[in-house]
PyMOL CGO cylinders between C-alpha atoms (Angstrom):
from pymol import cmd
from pymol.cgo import CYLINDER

trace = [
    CYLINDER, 10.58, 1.01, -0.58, 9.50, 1.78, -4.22, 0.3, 1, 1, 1, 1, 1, 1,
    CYLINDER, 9.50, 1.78, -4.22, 12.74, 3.42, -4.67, 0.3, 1, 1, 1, 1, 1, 1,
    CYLINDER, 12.74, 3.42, -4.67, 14.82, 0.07, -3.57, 0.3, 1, 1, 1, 1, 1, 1,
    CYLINDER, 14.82, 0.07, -3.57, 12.44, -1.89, -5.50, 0.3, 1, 1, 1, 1, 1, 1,
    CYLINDER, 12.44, -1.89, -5.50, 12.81, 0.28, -8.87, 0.3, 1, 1, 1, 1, 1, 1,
    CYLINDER, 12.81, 0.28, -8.87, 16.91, -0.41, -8.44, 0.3, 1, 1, 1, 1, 1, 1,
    CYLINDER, 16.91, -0.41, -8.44, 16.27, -3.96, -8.10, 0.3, 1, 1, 1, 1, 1, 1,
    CYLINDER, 16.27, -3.96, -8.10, 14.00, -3.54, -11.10, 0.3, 1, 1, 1, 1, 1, 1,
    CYLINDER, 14.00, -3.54, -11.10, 16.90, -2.44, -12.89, 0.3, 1, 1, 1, 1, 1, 1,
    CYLINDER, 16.90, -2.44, -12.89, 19.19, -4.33, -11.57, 0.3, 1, 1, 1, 1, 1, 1,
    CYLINDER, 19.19, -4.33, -11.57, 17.34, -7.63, -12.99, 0.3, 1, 1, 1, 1, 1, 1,
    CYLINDER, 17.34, -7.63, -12.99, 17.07, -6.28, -15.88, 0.3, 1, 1, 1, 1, 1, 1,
    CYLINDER, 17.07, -6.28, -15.88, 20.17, -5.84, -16.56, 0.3, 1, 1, 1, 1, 1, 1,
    CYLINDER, 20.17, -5.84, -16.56, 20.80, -9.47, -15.51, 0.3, 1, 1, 1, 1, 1, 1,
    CYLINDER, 20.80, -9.47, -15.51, 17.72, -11.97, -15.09, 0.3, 1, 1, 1, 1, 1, 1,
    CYLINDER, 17.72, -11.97, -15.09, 19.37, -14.56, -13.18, 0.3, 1, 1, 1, 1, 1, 1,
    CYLINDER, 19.37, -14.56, -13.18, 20.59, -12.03, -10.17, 0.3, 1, 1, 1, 1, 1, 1,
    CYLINDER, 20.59, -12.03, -10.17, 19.29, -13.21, -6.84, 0.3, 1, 1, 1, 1, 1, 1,
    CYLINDER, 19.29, -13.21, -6.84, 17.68, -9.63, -5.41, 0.3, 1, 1, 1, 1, 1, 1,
    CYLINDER, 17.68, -9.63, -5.41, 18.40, -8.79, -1.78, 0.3, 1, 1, 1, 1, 1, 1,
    CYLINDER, 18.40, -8.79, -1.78, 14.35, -9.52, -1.02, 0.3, 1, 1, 1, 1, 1, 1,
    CYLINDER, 14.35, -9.52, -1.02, 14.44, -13.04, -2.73, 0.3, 1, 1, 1, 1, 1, 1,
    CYLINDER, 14.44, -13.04, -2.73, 14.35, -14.29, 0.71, 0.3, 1, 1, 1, 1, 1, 1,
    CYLINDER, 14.35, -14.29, 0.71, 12.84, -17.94, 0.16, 0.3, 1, 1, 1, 1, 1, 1,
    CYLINDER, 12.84, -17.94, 0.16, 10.54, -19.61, -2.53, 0.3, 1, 1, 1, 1, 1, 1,
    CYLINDER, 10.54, -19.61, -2.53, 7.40, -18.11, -0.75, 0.3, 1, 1, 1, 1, 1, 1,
    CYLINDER, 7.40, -18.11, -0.75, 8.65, -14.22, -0.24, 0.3, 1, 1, 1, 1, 1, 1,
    CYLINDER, 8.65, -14.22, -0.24, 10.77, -13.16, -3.46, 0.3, 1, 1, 1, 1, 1, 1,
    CYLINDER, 10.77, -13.16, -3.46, 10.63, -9.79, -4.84, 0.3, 1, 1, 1, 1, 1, 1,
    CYLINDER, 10.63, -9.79, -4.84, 12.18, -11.03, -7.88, 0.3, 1, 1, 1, 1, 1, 1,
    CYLINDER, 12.18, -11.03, -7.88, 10.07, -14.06, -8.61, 0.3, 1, 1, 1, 1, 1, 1,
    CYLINDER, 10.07, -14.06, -8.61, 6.89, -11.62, -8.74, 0.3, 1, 1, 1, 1, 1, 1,
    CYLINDER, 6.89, -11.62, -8.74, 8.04, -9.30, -10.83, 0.3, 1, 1, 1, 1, 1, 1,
    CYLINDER, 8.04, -9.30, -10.83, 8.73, -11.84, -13.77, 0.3, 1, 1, 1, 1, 1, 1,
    CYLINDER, 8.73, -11.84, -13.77, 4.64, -11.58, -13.82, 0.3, 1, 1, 1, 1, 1, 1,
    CYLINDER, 4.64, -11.58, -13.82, 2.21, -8.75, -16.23, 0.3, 1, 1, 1, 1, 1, 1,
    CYLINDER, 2.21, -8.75, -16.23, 0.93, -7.77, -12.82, 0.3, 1, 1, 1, 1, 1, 1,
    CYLINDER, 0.93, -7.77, -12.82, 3.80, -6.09, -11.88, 0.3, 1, 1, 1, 1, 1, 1,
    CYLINDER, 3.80, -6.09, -11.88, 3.86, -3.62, -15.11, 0.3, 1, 1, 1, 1, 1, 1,
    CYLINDER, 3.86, -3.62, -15.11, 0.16, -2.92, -14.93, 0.3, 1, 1, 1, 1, 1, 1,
    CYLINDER, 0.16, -2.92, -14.93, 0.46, 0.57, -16.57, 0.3, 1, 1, 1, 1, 1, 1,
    CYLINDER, 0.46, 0.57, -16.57, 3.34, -0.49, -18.94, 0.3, 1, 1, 1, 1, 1, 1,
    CYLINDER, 3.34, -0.49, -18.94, 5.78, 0.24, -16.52, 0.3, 1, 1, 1, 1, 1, 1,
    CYLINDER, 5.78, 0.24, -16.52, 7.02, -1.60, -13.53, 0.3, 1, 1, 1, 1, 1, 1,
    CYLINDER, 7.02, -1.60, -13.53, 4.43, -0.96, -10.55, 0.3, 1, 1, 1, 1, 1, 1,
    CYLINDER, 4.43, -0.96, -10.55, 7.89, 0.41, -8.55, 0.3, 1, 1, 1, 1, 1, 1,
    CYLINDER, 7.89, 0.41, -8.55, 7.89, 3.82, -10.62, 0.3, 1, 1, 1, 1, 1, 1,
    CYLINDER, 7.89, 3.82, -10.62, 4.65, 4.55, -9.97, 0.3, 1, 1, 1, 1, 1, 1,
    CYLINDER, 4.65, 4.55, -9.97, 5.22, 4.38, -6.30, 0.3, 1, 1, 1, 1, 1, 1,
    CYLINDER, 5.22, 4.38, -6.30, 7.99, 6.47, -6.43, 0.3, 1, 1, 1, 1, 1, 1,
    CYLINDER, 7.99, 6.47, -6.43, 5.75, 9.24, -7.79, 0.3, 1, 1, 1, 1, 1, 1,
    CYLINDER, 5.75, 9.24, -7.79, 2.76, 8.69, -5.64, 0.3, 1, 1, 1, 1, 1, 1,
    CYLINDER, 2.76, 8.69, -5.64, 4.42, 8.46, -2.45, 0.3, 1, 1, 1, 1, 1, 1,
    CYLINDER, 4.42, 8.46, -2.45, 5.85, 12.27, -3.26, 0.3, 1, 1, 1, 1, 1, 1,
    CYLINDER, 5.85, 12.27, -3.26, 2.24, 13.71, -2.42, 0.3, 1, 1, 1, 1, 1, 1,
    CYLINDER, 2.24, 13.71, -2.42, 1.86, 12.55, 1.12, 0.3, 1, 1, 1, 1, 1, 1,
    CYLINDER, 1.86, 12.55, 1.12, 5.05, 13.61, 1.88, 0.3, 1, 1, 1, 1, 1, 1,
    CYLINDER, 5.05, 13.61, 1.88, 4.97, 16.95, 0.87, 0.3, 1, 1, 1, 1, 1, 1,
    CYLINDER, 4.97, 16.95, 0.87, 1.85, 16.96, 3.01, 0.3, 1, 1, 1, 1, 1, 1,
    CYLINDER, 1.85, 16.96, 3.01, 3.40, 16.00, 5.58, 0.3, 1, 1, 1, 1, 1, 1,
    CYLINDER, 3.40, 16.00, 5.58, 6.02, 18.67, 5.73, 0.3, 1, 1, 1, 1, 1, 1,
    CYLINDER, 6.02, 18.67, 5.73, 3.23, 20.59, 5.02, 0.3, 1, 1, 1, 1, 1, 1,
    CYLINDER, 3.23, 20.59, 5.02, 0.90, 19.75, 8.12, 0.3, 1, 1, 1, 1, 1, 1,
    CYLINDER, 0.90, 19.75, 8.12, 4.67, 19.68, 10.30, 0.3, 1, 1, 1, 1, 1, 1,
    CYLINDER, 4.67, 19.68, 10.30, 5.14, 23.45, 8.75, 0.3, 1, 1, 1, 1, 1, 1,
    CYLINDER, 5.14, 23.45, 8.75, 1.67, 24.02, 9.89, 0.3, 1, 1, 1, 1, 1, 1,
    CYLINDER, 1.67, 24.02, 9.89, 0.48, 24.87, 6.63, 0.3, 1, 1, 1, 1, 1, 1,
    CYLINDER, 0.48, 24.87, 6.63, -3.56, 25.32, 6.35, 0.3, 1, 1, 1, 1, 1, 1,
    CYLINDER, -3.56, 25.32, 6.35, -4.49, 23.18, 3.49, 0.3, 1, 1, 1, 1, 1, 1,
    CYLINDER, -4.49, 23.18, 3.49, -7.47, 23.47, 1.88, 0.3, 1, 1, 1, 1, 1, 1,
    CYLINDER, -7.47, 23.47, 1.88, -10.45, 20.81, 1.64, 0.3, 1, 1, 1, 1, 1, 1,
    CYLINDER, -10.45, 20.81, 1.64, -10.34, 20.30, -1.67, 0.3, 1, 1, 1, 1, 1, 1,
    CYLINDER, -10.34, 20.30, -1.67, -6.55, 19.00, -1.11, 0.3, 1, 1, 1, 1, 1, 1,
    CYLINDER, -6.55, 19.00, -1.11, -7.58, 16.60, 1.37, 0.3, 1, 1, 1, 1, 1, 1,
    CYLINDER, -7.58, 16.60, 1.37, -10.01, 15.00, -0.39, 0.3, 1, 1, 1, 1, 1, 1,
    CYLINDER, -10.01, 15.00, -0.39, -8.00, 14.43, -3.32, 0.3, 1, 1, 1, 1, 1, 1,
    CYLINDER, -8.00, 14.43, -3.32, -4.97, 13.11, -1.51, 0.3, 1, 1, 1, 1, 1, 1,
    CYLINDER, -4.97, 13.11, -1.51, -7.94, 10.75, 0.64, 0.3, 1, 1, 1, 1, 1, 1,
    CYLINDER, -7.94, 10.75, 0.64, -9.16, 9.45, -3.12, 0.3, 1, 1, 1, 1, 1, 1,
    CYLINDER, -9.16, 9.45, -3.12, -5.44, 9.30, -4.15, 0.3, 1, 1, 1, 1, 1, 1,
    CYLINDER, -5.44, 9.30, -4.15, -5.03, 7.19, -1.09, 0.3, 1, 1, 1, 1, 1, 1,
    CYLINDER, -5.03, 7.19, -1.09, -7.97, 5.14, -1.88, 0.3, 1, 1, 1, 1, 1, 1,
    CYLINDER, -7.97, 5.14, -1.88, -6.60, 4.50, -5.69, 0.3, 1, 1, 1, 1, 1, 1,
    CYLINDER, -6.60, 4.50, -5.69, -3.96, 3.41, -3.98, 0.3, 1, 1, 1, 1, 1, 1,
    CYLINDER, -3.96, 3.41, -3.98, -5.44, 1.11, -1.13, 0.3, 1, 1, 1, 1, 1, 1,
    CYLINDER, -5.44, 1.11, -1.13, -7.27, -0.53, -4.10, 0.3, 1, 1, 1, 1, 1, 1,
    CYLINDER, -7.27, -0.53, -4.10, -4.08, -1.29, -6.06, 0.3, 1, 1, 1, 1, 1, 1,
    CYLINDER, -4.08, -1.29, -6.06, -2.60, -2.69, -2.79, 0.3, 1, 1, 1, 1, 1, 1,
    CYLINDER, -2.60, -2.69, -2.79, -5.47, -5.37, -2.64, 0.3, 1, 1, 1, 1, 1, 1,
    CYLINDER, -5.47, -5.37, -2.64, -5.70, -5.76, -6.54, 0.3, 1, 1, 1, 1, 1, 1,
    CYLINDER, -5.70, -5.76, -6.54, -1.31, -6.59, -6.10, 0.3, 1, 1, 1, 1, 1, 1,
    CYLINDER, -1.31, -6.59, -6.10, -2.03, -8.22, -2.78, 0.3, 1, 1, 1, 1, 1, 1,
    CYLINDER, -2.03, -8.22, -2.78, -4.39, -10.86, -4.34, 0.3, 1, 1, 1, 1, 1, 1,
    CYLINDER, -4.39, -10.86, -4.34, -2.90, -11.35, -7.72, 0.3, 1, 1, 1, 1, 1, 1,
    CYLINDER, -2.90, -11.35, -7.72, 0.41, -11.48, -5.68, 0.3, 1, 1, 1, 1, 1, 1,
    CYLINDER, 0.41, -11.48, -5.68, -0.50, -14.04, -3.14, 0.3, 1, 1, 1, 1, 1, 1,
    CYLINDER, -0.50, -14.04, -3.14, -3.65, -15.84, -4.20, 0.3, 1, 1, 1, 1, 1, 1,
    CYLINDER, -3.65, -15.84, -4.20, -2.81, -16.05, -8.16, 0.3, 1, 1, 1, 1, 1, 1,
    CYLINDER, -2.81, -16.05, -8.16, 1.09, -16.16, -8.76, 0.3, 1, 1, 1, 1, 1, 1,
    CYLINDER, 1.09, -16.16, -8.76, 1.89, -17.58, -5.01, 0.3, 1, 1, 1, 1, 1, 1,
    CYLINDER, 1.89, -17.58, -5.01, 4.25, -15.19, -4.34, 0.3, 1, 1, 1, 1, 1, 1,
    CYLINDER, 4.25, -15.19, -4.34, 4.51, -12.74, -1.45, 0.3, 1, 1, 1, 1, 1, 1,
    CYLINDER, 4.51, -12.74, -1.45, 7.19, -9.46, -2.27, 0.3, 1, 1, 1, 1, 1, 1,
    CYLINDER, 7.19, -9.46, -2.27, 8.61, -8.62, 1.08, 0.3, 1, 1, 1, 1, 1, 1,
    CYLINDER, 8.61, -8.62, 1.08, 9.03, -5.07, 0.16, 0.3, 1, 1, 1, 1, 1, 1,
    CYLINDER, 9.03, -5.07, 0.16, 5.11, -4.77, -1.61, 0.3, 1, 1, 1, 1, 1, 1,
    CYLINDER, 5.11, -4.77, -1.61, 4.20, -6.11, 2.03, 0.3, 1, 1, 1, 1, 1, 1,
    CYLINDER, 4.20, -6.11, 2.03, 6.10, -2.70, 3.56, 0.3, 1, 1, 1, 1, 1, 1,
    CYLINDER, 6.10, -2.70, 3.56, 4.27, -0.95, 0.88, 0.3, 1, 1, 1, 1, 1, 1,
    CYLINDER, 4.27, -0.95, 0.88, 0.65, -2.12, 1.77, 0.3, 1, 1, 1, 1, 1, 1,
    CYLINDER, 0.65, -2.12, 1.77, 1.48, -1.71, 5.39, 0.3, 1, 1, 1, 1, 1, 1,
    CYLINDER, 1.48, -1.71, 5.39, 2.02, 2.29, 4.95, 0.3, 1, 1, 1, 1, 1, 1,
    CYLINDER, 2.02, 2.29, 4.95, -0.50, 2.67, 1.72, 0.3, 1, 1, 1, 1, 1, 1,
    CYLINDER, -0.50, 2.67, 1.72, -3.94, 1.11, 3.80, 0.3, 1, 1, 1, 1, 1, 1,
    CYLINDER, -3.94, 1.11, 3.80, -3.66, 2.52, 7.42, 0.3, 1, 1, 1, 1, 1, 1,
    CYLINDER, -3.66, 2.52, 7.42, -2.34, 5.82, 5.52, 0.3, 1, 1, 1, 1, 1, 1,
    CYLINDER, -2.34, 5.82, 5.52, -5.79, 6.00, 3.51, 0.3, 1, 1, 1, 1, 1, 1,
    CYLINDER, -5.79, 6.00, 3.51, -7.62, 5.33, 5.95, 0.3, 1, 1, 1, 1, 1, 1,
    CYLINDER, -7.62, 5.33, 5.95, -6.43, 8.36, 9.05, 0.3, 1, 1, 1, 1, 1, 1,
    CYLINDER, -6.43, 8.36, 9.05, -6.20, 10.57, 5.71, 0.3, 1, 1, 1, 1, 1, 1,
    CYLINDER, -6.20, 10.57, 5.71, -9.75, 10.20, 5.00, 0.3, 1, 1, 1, 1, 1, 1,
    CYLINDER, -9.75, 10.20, 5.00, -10.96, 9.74, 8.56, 0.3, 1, 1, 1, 1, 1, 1,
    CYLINDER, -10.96, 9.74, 8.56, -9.46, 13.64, 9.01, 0.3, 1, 1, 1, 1, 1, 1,
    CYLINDER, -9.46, 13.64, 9.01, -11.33, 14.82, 6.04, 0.3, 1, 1, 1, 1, 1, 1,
    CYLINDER, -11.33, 14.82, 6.04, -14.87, 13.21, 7.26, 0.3, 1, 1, 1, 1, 1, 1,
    CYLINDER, -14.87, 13.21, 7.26, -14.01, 14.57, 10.62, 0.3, 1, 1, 1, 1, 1, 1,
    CYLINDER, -14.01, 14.57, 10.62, -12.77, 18.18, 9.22, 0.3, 1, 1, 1, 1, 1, 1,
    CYLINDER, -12.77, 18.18, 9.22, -16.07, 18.15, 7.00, 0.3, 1, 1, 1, 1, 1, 1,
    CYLINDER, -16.07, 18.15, 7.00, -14.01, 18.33, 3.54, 0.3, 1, 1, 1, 1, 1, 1,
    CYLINDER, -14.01, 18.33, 3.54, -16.91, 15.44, 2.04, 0.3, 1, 1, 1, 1, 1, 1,
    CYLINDER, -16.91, 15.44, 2.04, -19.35, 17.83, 2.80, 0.3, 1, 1, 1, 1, 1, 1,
    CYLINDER, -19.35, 17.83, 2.80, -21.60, 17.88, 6.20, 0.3, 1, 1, 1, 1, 1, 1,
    CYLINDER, -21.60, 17.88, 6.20, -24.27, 15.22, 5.07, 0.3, 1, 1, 1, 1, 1, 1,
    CYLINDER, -24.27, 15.22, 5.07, -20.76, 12.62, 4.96, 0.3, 1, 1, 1, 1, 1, 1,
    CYLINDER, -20.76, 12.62, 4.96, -19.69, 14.55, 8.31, 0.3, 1, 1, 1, 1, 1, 1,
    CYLINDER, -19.69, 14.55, 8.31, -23.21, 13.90, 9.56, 0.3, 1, 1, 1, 1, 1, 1,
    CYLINDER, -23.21, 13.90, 9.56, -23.43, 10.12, 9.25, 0.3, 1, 1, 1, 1, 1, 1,
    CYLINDER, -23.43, 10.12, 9.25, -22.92, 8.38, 12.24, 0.3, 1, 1, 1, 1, 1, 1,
    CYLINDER, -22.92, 8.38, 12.24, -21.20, 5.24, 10.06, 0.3, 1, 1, 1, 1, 1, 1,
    CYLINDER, -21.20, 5.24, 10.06, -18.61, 8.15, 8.64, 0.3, 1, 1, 1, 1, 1, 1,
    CYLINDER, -18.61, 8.15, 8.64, -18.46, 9.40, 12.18, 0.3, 1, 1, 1, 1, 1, 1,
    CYLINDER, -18.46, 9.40, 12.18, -17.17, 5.50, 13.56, 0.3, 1, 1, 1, 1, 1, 1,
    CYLINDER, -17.17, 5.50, 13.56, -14.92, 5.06, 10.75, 0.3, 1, 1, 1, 1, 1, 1,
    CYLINDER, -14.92, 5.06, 10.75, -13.42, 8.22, 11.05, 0.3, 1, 1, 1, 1, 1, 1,
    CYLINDER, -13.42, 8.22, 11.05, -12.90, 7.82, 14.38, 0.3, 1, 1, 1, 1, 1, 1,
    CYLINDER, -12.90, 7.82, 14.38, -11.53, 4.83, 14.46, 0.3, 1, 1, 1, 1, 1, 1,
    CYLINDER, -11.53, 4.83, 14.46, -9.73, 5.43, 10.78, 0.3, 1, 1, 1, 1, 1, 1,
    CYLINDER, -9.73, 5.43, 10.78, -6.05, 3.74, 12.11, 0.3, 1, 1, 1, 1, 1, 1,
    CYLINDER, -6.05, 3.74, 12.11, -8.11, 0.70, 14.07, 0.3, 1, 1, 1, 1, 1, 1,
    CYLINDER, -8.11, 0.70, 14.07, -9.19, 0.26, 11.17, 0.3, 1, 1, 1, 1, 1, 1,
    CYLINDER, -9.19, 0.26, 11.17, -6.07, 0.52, 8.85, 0.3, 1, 1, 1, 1, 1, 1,
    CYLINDER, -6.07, 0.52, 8.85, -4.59, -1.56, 11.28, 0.3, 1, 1, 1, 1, 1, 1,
    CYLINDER, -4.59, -1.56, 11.28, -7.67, -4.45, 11.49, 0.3, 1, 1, 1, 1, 1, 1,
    CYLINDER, -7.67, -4.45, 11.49, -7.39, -4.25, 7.45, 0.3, 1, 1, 1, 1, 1, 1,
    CYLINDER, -7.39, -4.25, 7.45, -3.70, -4.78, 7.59, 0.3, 1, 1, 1, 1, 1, 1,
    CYLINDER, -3.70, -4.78, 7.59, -3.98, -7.86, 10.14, 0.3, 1, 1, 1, 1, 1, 1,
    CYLINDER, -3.98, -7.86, 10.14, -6.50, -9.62, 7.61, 0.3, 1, 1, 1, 1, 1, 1,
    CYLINDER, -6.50, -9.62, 7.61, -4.08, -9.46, 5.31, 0.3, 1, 1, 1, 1, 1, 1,
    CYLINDER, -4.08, -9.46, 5.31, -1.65, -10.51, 7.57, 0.3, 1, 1, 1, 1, 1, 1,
    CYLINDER, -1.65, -10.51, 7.57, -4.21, -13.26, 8.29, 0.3, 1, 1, 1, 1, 1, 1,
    CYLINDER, -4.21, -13.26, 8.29, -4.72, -14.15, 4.90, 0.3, 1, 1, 1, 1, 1, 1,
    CYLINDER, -4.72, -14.15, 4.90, -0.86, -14.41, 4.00, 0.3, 1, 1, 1, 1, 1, 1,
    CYLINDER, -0.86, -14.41, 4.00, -0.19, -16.80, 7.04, 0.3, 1, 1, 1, 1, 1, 1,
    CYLINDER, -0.19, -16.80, 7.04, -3.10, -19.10, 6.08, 0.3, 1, 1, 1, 1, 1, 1,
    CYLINDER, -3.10, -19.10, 6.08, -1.80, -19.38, 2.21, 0.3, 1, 1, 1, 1, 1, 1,
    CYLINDER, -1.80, -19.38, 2.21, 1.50, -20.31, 3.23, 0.3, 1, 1, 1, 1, 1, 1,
    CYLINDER, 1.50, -20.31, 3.23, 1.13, -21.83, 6.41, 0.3, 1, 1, 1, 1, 1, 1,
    CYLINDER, 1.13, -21.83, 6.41, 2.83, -24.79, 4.78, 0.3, 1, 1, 1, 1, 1, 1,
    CYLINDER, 2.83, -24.79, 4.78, 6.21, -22.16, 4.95, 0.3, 1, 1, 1, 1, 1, 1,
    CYLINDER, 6.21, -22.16, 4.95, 4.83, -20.75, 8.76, 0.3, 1, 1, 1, 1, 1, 1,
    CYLINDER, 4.83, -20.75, 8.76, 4.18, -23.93, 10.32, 0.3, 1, 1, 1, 1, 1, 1,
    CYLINDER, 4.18, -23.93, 10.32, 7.96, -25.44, 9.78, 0.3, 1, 1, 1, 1, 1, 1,
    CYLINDER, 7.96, -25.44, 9.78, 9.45, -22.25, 11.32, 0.3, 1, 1, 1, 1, 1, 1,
    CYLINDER, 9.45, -22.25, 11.32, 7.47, -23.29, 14.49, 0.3, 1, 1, 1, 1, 1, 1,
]
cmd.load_cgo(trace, "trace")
């Protein structure tokens, strides 16, 4: 997704009118958010960056597929990673919805992997002990961990939730 996002990046720069294959309506428009700061938070569009992050968990998972021992320390810094990255989703998801009005189709596909991915990531490091055994230990780590992709999905439906309620105006004529 980053990838497609970072041509279309180019692609209106290169020519700010161009309607983007994910303008889809006035409510979901790839395009219309990424006129806004929010989408260059580093200096550079958001897209880039999740090109480059979305390299790690994929080399772990041909790793884990090649059956590859990782070490702890690994896991807990691609969980953390994760979580950097499940906090950027909310900080884009908010700023995106809530303050410019705007939902990016392919930032939704984005959030969708990102969340539930952070949370079965770190729910296998509680569960392998990588946070140590007092973490391991806790029955409140032991639920989540347990339950780490109910949980990425519940997450995933509030935001779901939350996007159908700010533009139910949009939602209710398709009914």
């Amino acid at each position: 997704m980053s990838f497609l996002l970072s041509i279309d990046k180019l692609r209106k720069l290169e020519n700010p009118g161009i309607t983007l294959s994910c303008d889809l309506n006035p409510f979901f428009s790839c395009g219309s958010v990424m006129d806004y700061p929010q989408a260059q938070l580093l200096g550079f569009p958001n897209q880039f960056l999740g090109i480059a992050a979305f390299v790690v968990p994929l080399i772990f998972g041909v790793l884990v597929l090649a059956r590859v021992e990782l070490p702890g320390w690994m896991w807990m810094s691609l969980a953390a990673g994760l979580g950097a990255g499940a906090l950027l989703c909310m900080y884009l998801f908010y700023t995106s919805i809530f303050a410019i009005g705007v939902g990016c189709p392919w930032c939704i596909v984005v959030w969708t992997v990102t969340i539930p991915m952070f949370c079965v990531v770190t729910g296998y490091a509680v569960l392998r002990g990588f946070f140590g055994a007092g973490v391991t230990a806790s029955p409140y780590s032991r639920v989540f961990a347990q339950h780490a992709l109910l949980i990425g999905v519940l997450w995933m439906c509030i935001v779901y939730g939350l996007i159908i309620v700010k533009f139910w105006t949009f939602f209710s004529g398709l009914l």
